[in-house]
ZADO-352068 format. One record per residue (C-alpha): residue number from 1; residue in one letter; y, x, z. Coordinates in Angstrom, 2 decimals. Each point is the difference from the previous one (the first is absolute). Layout:
<rs>
+-----+---+---------+---------+---------+
:   k : r :      c2 :      c1 :      c3 :
+-----+---+---------+---------+---------+
: NUM : a :       Y :       X :       Z :
...
+-----+---+---------+---------+---------+
</rs>
This chain:
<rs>
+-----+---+---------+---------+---------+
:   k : r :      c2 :      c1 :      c3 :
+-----+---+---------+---------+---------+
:   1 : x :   55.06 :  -51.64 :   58.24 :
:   2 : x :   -1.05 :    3.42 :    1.93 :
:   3 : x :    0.59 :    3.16 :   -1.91 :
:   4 : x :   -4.18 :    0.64 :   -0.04 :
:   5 : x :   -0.59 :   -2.93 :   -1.58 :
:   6 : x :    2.46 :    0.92 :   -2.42 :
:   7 : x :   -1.08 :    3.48 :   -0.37 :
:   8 : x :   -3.20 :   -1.32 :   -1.15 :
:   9 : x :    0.81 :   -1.92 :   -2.58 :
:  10 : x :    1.97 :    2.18 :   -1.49 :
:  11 : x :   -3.05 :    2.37 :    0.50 :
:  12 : x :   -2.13 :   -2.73 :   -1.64 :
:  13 : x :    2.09 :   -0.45 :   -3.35 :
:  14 : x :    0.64 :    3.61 :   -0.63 :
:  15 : x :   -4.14 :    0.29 :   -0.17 :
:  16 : x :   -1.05 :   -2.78 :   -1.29 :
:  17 : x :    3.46 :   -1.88 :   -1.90 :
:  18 : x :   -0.71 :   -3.07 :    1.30 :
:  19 : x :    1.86 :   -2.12 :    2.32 :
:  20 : x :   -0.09 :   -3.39 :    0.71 :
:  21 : x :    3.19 :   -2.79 :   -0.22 :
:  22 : x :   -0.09 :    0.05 :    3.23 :
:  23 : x :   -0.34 :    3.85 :    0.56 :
:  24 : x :    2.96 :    0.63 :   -2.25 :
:  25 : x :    2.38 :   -2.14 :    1.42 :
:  26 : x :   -0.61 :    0.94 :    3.65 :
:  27 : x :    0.53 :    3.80 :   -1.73 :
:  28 : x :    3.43 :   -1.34 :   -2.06 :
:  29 : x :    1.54 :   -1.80 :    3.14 :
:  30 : x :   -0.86 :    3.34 :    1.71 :
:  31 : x :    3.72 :    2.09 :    0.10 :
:  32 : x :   -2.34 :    2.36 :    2.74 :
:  33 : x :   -2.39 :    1.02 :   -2.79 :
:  34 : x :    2.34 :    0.80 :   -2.42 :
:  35 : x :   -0.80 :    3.76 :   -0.41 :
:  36 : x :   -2.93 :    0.34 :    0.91 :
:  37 : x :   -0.77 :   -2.65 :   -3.19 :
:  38 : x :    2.00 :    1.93 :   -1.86 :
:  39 : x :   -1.60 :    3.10 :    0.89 :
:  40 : x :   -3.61 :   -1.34 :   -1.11 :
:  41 : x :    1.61 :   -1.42 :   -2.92 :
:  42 : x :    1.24 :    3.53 :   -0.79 :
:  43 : x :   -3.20 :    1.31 :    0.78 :
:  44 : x :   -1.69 :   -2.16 :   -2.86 :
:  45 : x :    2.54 :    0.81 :   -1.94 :
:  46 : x :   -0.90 :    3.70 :   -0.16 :
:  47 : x :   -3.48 :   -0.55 :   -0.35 :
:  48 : x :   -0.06 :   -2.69 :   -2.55 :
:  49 : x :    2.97 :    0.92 :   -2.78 :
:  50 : x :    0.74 :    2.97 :    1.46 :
:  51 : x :    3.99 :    1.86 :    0.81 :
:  52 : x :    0.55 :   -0.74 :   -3.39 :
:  53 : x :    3.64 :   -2.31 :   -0.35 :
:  54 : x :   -0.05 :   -2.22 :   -3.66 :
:  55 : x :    4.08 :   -0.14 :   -1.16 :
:  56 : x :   -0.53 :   -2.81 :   -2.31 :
:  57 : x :    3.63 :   -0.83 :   -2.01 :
:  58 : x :    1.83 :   -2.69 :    0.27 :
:  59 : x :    1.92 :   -2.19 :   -3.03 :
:  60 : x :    1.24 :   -2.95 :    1.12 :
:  61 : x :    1.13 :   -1.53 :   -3.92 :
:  62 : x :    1.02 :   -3.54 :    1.05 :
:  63 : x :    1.67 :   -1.72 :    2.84 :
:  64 : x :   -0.25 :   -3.52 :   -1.85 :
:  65 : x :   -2.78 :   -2.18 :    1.86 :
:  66 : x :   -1.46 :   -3.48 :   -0.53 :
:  67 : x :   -1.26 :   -0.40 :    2.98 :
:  68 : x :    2.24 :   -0.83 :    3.42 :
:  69 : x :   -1.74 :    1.45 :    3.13 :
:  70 : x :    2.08 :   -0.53 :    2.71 :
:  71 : x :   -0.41 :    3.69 :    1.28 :
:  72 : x :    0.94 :    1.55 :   -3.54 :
:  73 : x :    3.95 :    1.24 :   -1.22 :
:  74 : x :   -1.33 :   -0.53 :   -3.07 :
:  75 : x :   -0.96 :   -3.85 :    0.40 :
:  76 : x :    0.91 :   -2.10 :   -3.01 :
:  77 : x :    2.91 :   -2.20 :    2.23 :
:  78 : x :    1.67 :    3.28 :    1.10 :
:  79 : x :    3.15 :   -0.24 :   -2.01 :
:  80 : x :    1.46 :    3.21 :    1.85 :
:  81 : x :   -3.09 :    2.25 :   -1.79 :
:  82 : x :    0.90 :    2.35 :   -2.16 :
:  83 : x :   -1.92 :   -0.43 :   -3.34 :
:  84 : x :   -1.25 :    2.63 :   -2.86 :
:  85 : x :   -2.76 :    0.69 :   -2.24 :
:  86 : x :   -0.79 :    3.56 :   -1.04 :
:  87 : x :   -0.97 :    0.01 :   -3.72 :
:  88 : x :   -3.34 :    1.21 :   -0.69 :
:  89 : x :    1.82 :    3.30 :   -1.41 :
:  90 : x :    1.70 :    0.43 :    3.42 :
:  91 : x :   -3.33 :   -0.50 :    1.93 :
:  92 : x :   -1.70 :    2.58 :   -2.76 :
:  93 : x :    2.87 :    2.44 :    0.47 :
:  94 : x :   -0.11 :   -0.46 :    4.29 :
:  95 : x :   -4.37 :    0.47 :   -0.13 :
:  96 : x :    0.80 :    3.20 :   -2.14 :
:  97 : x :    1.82 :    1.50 :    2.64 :
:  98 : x :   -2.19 :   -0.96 :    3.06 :
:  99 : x :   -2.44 :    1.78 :   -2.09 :
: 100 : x :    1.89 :    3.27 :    0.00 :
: 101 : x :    0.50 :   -0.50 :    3.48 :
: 102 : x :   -3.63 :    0.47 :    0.06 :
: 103 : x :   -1.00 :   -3.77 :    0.81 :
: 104 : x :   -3.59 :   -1.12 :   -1.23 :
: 105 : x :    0.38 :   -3.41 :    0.96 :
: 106 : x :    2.97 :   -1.94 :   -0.96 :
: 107 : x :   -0.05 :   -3.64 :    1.72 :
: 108 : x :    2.12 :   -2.73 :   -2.56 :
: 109 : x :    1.66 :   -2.16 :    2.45 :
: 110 : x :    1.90 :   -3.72 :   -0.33 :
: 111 : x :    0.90 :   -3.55 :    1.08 :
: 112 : x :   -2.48 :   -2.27 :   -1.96 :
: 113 : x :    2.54 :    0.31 :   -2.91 :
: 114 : x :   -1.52 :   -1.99 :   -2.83 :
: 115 : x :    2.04 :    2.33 :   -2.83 :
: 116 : x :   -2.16 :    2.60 :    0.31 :
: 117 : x :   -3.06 :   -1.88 :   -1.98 :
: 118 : x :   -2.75 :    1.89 :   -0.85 :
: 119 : x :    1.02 :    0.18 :   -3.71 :
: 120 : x :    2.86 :    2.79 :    1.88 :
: 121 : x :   -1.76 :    1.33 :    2.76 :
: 122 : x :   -3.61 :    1.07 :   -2.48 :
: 123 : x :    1.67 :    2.31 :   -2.24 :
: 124 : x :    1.87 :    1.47 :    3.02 :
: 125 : x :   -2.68 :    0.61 :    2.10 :
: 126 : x :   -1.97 :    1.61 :   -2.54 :
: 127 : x :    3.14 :    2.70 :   -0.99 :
: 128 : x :   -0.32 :    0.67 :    3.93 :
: 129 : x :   -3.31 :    0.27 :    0.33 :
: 130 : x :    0.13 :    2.81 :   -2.95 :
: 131 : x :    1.52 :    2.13 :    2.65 :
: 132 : x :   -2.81 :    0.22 :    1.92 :
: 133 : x :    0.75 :   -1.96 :    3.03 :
: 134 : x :   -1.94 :   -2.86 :    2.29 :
: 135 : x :    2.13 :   -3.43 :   -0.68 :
: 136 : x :    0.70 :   -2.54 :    3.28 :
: 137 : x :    1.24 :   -3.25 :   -1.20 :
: 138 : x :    1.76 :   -1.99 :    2.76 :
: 139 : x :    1.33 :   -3.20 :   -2.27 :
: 140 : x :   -1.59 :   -2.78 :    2.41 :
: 141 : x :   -2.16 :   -2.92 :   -1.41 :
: 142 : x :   -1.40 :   -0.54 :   -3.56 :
: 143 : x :   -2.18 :   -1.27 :   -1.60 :
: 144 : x :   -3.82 :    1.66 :   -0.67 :
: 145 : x :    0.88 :    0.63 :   -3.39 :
: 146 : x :    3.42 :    1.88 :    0.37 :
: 147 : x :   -1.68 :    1.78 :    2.60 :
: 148 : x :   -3.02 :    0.97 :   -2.25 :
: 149 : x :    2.29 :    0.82 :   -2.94 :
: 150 : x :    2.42 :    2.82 :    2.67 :
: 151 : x :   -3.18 :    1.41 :    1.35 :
: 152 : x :   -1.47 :    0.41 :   -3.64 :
: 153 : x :    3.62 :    1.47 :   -1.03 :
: 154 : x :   -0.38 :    2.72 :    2.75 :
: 155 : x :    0.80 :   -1.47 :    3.60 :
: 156 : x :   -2.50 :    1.55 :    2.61 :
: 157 : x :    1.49 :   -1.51 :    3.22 :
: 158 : x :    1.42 :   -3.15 :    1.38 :
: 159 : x :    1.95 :   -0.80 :    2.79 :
: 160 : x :    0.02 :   -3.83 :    1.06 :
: 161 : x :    0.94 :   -0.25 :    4.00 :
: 162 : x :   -1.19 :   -2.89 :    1.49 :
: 163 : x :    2.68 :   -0.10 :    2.56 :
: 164 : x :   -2.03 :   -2.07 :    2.38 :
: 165 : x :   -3.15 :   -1.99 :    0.14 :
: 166 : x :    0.83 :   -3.00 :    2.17 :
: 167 : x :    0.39 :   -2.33 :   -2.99 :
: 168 : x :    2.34 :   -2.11 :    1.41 :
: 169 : x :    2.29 :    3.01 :    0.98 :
: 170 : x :   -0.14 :    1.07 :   -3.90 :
: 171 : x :    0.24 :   -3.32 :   -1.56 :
: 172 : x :    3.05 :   -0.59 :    2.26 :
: 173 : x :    1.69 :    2.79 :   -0.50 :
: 174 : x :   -1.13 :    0.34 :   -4.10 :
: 175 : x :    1.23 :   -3.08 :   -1.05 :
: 176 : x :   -1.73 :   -1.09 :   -2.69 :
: 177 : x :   -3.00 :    2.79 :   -0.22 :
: 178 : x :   -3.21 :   -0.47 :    1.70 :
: 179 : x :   -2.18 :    2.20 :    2.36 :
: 180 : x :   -2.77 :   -1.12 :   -2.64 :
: 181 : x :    1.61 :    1.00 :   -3.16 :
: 182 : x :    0.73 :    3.81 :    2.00 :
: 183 : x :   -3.27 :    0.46 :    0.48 :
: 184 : x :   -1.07 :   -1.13 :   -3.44 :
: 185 : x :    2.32 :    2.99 :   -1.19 :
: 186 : x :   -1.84 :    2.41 :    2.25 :
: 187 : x :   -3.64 :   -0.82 :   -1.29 :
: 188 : x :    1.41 :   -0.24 :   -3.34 :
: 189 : x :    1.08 :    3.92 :    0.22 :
: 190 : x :   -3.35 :    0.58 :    1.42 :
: 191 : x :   -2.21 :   -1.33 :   -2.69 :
: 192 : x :    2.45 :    2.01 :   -2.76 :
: 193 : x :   -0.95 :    3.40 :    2.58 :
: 194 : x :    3.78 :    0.33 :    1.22 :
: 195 : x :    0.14 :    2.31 :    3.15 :
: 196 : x :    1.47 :   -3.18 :    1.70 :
: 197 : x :    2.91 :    0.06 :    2.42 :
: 198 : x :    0.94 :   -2.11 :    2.51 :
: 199 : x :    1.84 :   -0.51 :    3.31 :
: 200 : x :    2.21 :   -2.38 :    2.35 :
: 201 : x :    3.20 :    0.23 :    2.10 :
: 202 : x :    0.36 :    0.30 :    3.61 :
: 203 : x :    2.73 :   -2.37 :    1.45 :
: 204 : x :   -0.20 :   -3.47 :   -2.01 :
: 205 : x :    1.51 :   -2.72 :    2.48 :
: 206 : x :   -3.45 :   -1.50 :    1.17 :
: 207 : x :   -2.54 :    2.64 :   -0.49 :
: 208 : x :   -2.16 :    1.04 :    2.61 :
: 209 : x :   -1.74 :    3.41 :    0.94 :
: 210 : x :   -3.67 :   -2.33 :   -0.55 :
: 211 : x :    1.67 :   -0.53 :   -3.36 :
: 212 : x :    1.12 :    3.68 :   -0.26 :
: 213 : x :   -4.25 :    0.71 :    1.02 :
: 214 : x :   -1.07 :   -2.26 :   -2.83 :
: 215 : x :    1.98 :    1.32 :   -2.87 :
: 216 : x :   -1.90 :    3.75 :    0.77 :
: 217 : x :   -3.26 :   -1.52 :    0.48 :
: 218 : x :    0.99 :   -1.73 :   -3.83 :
: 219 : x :    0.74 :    3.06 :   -1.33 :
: 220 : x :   -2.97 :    1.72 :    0.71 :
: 221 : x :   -2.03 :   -3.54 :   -0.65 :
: 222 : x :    1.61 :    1.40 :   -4.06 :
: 223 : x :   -0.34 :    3.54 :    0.24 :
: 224 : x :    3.50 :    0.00 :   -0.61 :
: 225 : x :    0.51 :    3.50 :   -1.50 :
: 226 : x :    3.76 :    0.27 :    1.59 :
: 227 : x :    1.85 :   -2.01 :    2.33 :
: 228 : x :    3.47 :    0.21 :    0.88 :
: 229 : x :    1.18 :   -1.17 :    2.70 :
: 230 : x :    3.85 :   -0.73 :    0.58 :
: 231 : x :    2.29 :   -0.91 :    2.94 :
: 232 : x :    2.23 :   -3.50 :   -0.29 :
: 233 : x :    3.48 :    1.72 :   -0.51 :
: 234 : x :    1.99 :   -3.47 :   -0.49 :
: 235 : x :    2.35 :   -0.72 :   -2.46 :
: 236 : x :    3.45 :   -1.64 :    0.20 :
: 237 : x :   -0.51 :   -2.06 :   -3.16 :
: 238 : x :   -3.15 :   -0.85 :    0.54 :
: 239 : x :   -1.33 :   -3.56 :    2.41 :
: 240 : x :   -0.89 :    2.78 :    1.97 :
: 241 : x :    2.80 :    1.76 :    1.11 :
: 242 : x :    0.20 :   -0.55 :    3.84 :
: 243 : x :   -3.82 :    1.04 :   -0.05 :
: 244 : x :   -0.65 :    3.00 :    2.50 :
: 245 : x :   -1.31 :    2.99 :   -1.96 :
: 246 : x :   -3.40 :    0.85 :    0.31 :
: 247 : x :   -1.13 :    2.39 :    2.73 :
: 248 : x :   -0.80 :    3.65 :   -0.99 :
: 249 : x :   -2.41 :    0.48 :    3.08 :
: 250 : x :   -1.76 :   -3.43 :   -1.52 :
: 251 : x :    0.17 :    1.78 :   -3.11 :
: 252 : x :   -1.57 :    3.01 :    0.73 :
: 253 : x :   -2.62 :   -1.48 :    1.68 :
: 254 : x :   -0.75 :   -1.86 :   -3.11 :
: 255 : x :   -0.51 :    2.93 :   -1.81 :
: 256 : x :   -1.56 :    1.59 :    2.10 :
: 257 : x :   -2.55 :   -2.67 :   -0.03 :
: 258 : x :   -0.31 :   -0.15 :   -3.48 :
: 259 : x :   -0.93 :    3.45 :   -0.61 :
: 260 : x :   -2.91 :   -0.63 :    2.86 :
: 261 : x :   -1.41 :   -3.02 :   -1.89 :
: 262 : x :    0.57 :    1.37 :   -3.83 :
: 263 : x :   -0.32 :    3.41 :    0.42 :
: 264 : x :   -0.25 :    1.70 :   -3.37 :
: 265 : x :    3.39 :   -2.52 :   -1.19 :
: 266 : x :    3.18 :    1.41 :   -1.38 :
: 267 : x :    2.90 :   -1.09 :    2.77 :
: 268 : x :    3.74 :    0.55 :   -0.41 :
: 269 : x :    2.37 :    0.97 :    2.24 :
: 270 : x :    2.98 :   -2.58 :   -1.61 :
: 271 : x :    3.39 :    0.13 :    0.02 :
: 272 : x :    0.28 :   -2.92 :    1.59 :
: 273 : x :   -1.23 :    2.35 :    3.17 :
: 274 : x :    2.49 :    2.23 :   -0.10 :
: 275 : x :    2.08 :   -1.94 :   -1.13 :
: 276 : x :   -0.04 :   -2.04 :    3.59 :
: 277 : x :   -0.46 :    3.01 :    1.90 :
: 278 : x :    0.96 :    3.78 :   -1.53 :
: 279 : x :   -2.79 :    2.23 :    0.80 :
: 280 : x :   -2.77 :   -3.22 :   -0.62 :
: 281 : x :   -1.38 :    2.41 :   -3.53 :
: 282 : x :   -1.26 :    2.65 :    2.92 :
: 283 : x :   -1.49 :   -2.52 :    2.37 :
: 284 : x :   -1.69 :   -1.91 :   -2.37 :
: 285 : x :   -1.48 :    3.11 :   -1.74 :
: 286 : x :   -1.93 :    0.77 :    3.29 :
: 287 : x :   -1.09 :   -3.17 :    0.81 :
: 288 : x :   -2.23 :   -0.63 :   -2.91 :
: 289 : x :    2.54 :    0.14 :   -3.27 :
: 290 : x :   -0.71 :    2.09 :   -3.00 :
: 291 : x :    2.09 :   -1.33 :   -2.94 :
: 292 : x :    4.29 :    0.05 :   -0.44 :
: 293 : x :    1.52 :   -0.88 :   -2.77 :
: 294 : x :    3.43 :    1.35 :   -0.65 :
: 295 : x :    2.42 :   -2.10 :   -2.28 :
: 296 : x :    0.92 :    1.22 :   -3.63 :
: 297 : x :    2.09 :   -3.00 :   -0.60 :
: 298 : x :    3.46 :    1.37 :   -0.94 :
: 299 : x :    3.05 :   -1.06 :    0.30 :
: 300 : x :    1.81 :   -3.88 :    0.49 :
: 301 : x :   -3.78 :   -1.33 :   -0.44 :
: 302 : x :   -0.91 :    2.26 :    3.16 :
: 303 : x :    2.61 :   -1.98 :    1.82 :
: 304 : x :   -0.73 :   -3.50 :   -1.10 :
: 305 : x :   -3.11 :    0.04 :    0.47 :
: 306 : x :    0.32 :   -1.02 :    3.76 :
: 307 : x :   -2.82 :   -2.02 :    1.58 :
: 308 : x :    1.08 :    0.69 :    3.11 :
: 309 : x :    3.62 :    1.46 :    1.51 :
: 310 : x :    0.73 :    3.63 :    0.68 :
: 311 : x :   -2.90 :    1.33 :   -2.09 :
: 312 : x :   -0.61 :    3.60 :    0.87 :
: 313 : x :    0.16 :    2.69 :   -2.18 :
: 314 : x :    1.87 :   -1.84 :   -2.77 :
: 315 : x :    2.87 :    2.72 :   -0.73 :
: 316 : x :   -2.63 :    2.71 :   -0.02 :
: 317 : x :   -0.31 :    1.32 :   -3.21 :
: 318 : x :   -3.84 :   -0.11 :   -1.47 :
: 319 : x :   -0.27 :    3.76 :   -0.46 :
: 320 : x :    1.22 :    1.18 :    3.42 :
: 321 : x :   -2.37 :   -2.93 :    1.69 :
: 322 : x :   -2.78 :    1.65 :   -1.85 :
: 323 : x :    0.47 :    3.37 :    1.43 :
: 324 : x :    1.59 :   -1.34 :    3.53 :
: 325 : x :   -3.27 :   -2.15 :    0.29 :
: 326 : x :   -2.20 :    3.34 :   -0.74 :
: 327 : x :    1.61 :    1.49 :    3.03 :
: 328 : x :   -0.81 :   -2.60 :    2.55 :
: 329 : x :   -3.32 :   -0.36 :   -1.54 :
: 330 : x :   -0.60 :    3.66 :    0.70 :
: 331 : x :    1.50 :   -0.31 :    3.38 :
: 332 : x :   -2.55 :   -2.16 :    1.52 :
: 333 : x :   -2.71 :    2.26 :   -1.44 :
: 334 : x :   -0.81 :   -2.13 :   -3.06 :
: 335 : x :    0.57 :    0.56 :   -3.42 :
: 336 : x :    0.81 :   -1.70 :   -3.35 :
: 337 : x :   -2.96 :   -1.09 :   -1.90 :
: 338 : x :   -0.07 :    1.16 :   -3.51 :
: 339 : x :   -2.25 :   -2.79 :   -2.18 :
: 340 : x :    0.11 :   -3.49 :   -0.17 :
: 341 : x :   -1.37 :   -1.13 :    3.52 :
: 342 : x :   -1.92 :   -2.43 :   -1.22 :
: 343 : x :   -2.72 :   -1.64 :    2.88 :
: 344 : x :   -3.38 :   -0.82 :   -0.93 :
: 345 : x :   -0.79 :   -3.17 :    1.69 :
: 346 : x :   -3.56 :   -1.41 :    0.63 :
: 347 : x :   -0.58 :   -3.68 :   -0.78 :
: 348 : x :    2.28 :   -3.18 :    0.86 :
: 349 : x :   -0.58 :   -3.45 :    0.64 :
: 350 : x :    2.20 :   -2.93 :   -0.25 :
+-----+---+---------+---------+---------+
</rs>
C-alpha cells in the first residue's frame, strides 16, 4: 500500500477515531507505518489522558485454574504448574503494603479458582477497600450474581480479556468455554457499572491481522474502559509450545491502534512486553500506553505464578520496582499519576 495512503489514514483516525475493518488491517499489516502510528497514537495520548502514567498493583493470590486454555501455564492439565493459594490474610497483608508504596489501585488477580467464593473474597474486599484504594478483580467468568455481590462488596474494575473474537479460534483453543458466555461476562460487568476490561493476544496459531482489526473495532463497539493487549510468549507445557511468539512490531501496532479508536481508555504496557523484548515498557509508553502495573506478589507465589516462561521482572523486589519504575516514567517526560485513574466512559452497546 503507498506510504500516502497510509499517511492518511492514520491522519483520519487520529481526528476522527474511526477506522474501518478494512482500514485497520491494511494499517496492522503495515511494518512501514509503524511509527508514524505510534506517533499519532502518542499524540492522542497526550491530549486525551494526558503524561500522566497509572501504576496499578499487582497480587496474583492463586495459580489453581479450572479452566484449560491451551495458551495458559496455568491450564487445569498442566501437571508441571506450580500451585498455591494466598489466604485472604496474606492478600490483606500484600494490598497493605502496595498501599504504602503509594498504589491507589490494587488489581486482585487469579486462575478461575473456584475456592475463592464470594463468601471469602466479600469480607476481603471490603477490609481493602477501607484503605482507600480502586479494586480490579481479574477472577474470569461468574455468574451475574457473584459478580453483583464483589462489586457491591467494593470491586470498581474488572478485567475479562477476550483473547480473540474469531469464535472458532476461542472455542478451539478454550475448550469447553464459549465466545458467547465471554461476552455475557462483559455486559454483565456493564449493567453492575464496572469500568470493564478487556483484551486479546497477538500470536494464536490461526489468527489473522482481519481478526486482529475486528477485536479493536469490538472493543470500542463496548467502550471497553481498558484493554490489554499481550504478545503469544508460548509455553513448554502448554498444546502450544512450538507456537512462534507473537510479534512486538504487530504488537505495537495494536496498541497503537487502540488508543486511536478508544481514546480516553486506560492501556497497559504488560509484562508480557517486556517480558519478550527488554525495553518494550518505554516503547509502548509512547505509542499510546498510559497504565503499568508493577507486581507486589512476594515471594514462591511470585514464581509460580507463571503463565508464560521467563517472566520479566520476577526477582525484582516490589519496593525497588516502585521507585525503579518512577525513574523511567520520569525519563520519557511522564510522570506517575497520583489518584485512582479511573476513565469515564460514554455509553456501550452490546
Amino acid at each position: 500500500m503507498k506510504a500516502a495512503h497510509l499517511a492518511a489514514l492514520i491522519a483520519q483516525g487520529e481526528r476522527t477515531h474511526r477506522l474501518t475493518e478494512m482500514e485497520l488491517t491494511a494499517l496492522l499489516d503495515a511494518p512501514e507505518a509503524e511509527e508514524a502510528l505510534a506517533a499519532a497514537a502518542d499524540r492522542v495520548r497526550a491530549r486525551t489522558v494526558g503524561d500522566a502514567v497509572h501504576l496499578r498493583g499487582l497480587i496474583e493470590f492463586s495459580s489453581y485454574c479450572r479452566r484449560n486454555c491451551f495458551y495458559c501455564g496455568l491450564r487445569r492439565d498442566n501437571e508441571k504448574a506450580g500451585r498455591y493459594r494466598l489466604t485472604p490474610k496474606a492478600i490483606l497483608a500484600l494490598a497493605k503494603k502496595g498501599h504504602a508504596f503509594g498504589y491507589r489501585t490494587l488489581v486482585l488477580q487469579s486462575g478461575e479458582d473456584p475456592w475463592f467464593t464470594p463468601a471469602r473474597l466479600v469480607p476481603l474486599l471490603r477490609e481493602i477497600k477501607a484503605l482507600g484504594v480502586a479494586i480490579t478483580l481479574s477472577i474470569g467468568e461468574r455468574p451475574f450474581a457473584v459478580y453483583q455481590a464483589l462489586k457491591e462488596a467494593g470491586a470498581d474494575r474488572f478485567l475479562l480479556r477476550i483473547e480473540t473474537t474469531d469464535r472458532a479460534l476461542y472455542e478451539a483453543l478454550d475448550p469447553g468455554m464459549t465466545a458467547k458466555e465471554r461476552r455475557r461476562c462483559l455486559a454483565d460487568l456493564r449493567r453492575l457499572d464496572y469500568e470493564v476490561g478487556t483484551g486479546c493476544l497477538v500470536g494464536l496459531p490461526g489468527q489473522s491481522v482481519a481478526s486482529l482489526a475486528r477485536d479493536v473495532l469490538f472493543f470500542q463497539a463496548i467502550d471497553a474502559d481498558m484493554v490489554g493487549i499481550g504478545p503469544l510468549i508460548p509455553n513448554a507445557d502448554t498444546p502450544l509450545a512450538a507456537a512462534r511468539p507473537g510479534d512486538m512490531g504487530l504488537v505495537r501496532r495494536l496498541v497503537a491502534a487502540v488508543r486511536l479508536l478508544l481514546p480516553e481508555a486506560n492501556i497497559p504496557a504488560t509484562t508480557a512486553m517486556e517480558t519478550l523484548m527488554p525495553g518494550a515498557r518505554e516503547t509502548i509508553l509512547c505509542s499510546g500506553a498510559n497504565v503499568v502495573m508493577p507486581n507486589l506478589t512476594e515471594g514462591e507465589a511470585r514464581r509460580l505464578y507463571a503463565l508464560y516462561p521467563g517472566k520479566a521482572e520476577v526477582a525484582d523486589a516490589p519496593e525497588k520496582y516502585r521507585a525503579d519504575m518512577e525513574k523511567r516514567i520520569r525519563a520519557l517526560g511522564r510522570f506517575v499519576g497520583t489518584g485512582w485513574g479511573s476513565r469515564r466512559r460514554g455509553a456501550a452497546a452490546f
